[in-house]
C-alpha positions in Angstrom: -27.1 80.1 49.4 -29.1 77.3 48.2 -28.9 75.1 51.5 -29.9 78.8 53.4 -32.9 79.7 51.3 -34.0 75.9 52.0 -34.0 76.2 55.8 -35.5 79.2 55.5 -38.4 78.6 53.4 -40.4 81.6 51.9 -40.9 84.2 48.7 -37.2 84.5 46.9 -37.1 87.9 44.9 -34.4 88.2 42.7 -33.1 91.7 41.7 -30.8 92.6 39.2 -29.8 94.8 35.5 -30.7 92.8 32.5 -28.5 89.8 31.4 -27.0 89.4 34.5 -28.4 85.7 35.1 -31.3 86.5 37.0 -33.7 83.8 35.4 -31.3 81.0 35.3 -30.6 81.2 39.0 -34.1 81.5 39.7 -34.4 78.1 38.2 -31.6 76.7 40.1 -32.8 77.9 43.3 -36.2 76.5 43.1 -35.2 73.1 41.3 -32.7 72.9 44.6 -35.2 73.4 46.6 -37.4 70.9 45.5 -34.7 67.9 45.6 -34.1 69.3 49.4 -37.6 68.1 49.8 -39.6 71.7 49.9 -41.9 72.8 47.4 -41.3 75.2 45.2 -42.6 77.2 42.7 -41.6 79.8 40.3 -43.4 83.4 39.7 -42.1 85.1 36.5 -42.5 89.0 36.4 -39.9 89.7 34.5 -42.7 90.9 31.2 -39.7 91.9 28.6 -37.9 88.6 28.4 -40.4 86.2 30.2 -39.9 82.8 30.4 -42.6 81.5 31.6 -45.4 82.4 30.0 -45.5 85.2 27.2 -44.1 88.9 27.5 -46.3 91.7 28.4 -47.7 89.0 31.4 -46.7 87.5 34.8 -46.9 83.9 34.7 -46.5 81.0 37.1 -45.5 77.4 37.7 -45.0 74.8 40.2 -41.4 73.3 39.7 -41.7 69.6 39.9 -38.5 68.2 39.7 -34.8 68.9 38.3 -35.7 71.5 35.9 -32.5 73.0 33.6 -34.9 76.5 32.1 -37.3 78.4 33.2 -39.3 77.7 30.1 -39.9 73.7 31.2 -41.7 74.8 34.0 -45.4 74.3 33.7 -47.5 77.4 33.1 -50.1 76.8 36.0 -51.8 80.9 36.0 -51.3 84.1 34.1 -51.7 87.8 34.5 -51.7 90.4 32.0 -49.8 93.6 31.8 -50.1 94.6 28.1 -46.6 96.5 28.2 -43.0 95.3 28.2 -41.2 98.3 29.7 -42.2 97.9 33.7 -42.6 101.9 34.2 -46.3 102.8 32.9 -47.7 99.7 34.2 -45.5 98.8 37.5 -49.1 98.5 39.6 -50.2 96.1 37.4 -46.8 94.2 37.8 -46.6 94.4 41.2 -50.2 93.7 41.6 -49.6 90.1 39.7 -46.8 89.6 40.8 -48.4 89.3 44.6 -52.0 87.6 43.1 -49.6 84.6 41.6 -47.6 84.6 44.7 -50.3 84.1 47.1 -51.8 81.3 44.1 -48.4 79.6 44.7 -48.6 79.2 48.1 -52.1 78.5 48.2 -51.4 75.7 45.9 -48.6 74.1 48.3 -45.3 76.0 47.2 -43.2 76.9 50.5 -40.7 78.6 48.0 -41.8 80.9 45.8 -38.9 82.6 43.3 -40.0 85.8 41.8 -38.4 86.9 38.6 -38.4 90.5 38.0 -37.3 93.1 35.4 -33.7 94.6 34.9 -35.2 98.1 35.6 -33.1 98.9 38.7 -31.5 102.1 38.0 -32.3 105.5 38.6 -34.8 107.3 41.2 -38.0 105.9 39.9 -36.8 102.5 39.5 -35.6 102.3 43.2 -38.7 103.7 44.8 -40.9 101.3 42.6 -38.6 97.9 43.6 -39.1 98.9 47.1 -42.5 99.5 47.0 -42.7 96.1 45.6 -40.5 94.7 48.0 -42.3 95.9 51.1 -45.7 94.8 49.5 -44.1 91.2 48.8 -42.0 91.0 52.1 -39.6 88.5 50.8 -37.5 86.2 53.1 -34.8 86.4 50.9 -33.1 88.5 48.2 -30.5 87.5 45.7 -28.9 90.6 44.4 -26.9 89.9 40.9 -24.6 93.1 40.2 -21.9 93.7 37.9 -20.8 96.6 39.8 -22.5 97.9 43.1 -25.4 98.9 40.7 -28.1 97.6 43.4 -27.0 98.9 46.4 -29.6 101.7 46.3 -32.2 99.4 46.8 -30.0 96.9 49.3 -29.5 100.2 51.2 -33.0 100.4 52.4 -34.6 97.4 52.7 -36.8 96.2 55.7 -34.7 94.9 58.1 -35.3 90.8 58.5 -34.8 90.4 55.0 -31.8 87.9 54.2 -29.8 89.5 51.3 -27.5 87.3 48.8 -25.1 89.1 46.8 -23.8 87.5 43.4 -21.3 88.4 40.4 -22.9 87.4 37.4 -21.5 84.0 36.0 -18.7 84.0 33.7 -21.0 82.4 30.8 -23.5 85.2 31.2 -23.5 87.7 28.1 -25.3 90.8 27.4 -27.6 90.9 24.4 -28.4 93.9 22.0 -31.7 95.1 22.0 -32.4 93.5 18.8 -31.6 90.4 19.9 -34.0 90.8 22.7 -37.1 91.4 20.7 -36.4 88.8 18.4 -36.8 86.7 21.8 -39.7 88.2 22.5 -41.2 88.2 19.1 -40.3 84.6 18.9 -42.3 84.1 22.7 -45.4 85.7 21.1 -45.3 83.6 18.2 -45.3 80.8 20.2 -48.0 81.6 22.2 -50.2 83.1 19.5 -49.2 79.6 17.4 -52.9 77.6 17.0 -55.3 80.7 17.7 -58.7 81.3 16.5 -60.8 84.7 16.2 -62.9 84.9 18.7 -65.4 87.3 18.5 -67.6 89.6 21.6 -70.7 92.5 21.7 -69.8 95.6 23.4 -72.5 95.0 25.4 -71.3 91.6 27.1 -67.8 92.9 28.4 -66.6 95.0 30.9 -63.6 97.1 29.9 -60.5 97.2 32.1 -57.5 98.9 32.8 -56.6 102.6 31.2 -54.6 102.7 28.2 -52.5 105.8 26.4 -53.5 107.4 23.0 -51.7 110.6 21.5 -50.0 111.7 24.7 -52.8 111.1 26.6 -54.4 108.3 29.2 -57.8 107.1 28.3 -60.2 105.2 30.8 -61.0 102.3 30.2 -65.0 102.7 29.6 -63.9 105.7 26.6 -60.9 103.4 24.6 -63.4 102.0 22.1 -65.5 106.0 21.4 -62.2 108.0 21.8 -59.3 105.5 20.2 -60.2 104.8 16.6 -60.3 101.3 14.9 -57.6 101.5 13.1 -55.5 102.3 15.8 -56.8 99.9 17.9 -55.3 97.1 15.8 -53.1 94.5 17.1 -53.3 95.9 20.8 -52.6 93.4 23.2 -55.6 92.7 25.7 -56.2 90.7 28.9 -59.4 88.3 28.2 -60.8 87.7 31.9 -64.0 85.8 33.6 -66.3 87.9 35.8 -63.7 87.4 38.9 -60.7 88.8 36.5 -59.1 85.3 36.1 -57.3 85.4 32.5 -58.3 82.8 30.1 -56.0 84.1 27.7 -54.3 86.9 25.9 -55.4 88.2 23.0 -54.9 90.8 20.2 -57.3 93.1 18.4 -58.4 92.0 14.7 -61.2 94.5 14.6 -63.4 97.0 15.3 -67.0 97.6 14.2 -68.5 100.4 15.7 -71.7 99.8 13.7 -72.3 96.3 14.8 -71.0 97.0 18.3 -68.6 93.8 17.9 -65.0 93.8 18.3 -62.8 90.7 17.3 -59.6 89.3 18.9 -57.3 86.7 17.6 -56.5 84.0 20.8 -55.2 80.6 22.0 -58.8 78.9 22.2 -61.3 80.5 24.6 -65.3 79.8 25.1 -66.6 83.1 24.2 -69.4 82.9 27.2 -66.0 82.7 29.0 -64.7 86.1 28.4 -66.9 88.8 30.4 -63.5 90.9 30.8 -61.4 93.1 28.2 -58.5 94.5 30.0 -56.4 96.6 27.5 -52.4 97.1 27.0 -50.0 99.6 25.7 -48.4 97.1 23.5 -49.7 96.3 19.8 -48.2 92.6 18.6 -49.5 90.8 15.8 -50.7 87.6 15.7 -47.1 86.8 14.1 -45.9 87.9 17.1 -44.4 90.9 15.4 -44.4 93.9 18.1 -45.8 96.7 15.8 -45.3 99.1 18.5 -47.1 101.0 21.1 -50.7 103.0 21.2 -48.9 105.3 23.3 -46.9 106.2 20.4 -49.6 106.6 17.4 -50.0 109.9 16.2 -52.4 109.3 13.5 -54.7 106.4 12.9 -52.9 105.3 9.3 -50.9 102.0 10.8 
């Protein structure tokens, strides 16, 4: 499959459940690719157990070399999601999924393996990963399945598209949910590790992206006069230029209505930098403890 994808360079998707392997083959296809003498580069959209890059974002990376984990690869661009779970913010997946993409091959990669999330199954899952498929015509897809569990989406795929079916290894193993927010907890720690506050006006940023408050969505212009400060803590936030390039993610510290400021804690970011707030679902604190989602708050005690 290897020699095949290499002859035949282009954008790799994989698809599979969770823990079937999906990232580790990813890895192996585009660190074979590179020692065939093509470059390659990795796009990680899988947000609930990313590699590359922290959860709740798509990341990146050019693949330089013989590479073992996804996490050695270079973190070369970012885009944020704000939300684990793919189904409330699949645009925004697919949507940076196909900005770092076209990024990849702009920056030289003739391979580009995407990563995605183990949401496969059921009605709404198929129709999204063909939507996304059709927007990212791949060249090639490598289907892991246990048990025939992604032939609904094999079944209708644009014809030209070179499909690989896998069994899962024997060494793979399914996690507990537990176990896989501890990862995930542990991947914000990490990336949260070193920040500072960093501190903007309302008036010098340009809210982004709709977010969900008691049962309801809220643009993105009304989050800070209809969601209260207190509820606003620890939501995870996009922290963009003028063109919508992210510098960083963030998470709220605080809201003063009075003083029109709102404060973020960050990895290191020039305030002039940040002209963008795009906000999440998710609420993570700058332990990287997932304190759970707006969406969810009924009350404004958290």
């Amino acid at each position: 499959m290897a020699d095949a994808i290499a002859a035949s360079p282009g954008i790799v998707m994989m698809l599979g459940a969770t823990d079937v392997g999906k990232t580790t083959t990813a890895t192996r296809l585009a660190g074979a690719a590179v020692r065939a003498g093509v470059p390659a580069a990795i796009v990680d959209a899988d947000t609930g157990q990313s590699d590359l890059g922290p959860p709740a974002a798509v990341g990146w990376g050019p693949v330089r070399g013989a590479v073992r984990w996804m996490a050695g690869v270079p973190l070369a661009g970012l885009w944020f999601v704000g939300e684990t779970a793919p189904q409330r913010v699949h645009r925004h997946l697919v949507e940076g999924t196909l900005a770092l993409t076209g990024q990849a091959r702009r920056q030289g990669a003739q391979i580009v393996v995407v990563d995605t999330t183990g949401w496969i199954e059921g009605a709404g899952a198929v129709a999204a990963k063909l939507r996304k498929i059709r927007r990212l015509a791949p060249r090639h897809l490598v289907a892991i399945q246990r048990d025939r569990e992604v032939e609904p989406i094999l079944a209708q795929v644009p014809r030209g598209t070179v499909v690989h079916r896998l069994r899962p290894a024997a060494a793979v193993r399914r996690r507990a949910a537990q176990e896989r927010r501890a990862l995930r907890e542990a991947k914000f720690a990490g990336y949260f590790a070193g920040s500072a506050p960093l501190v903007l006006d309302f008036d010098d940023i340009t809210p982004q992206r709709d977010t969900f408050y008691r049962g309801r969505r809220v643009p993105p212009s009304r989050v800070l006069a209809e969601v209260p400060p207190e509820a606003l803590r620890h939501l995870l936030v996009g922290l963009a230029d003028r063109r919508g390039t992210i510098k960083a993610m963030g998470t709220v510290a605080d809201v003063d209505p009075v003083l029109r400021r709102i404060a973020f804690v960050a990895p290191p970011v020039p305030p002039r930098a940040v002209r963008v707030v795009q906000w999440g679902i998710l609420r993570v604190t700058p332990g990287g403890r997932e304190a759970g989602r707006l969406s969810d708050l009924r009350g404004v005690s958290v």
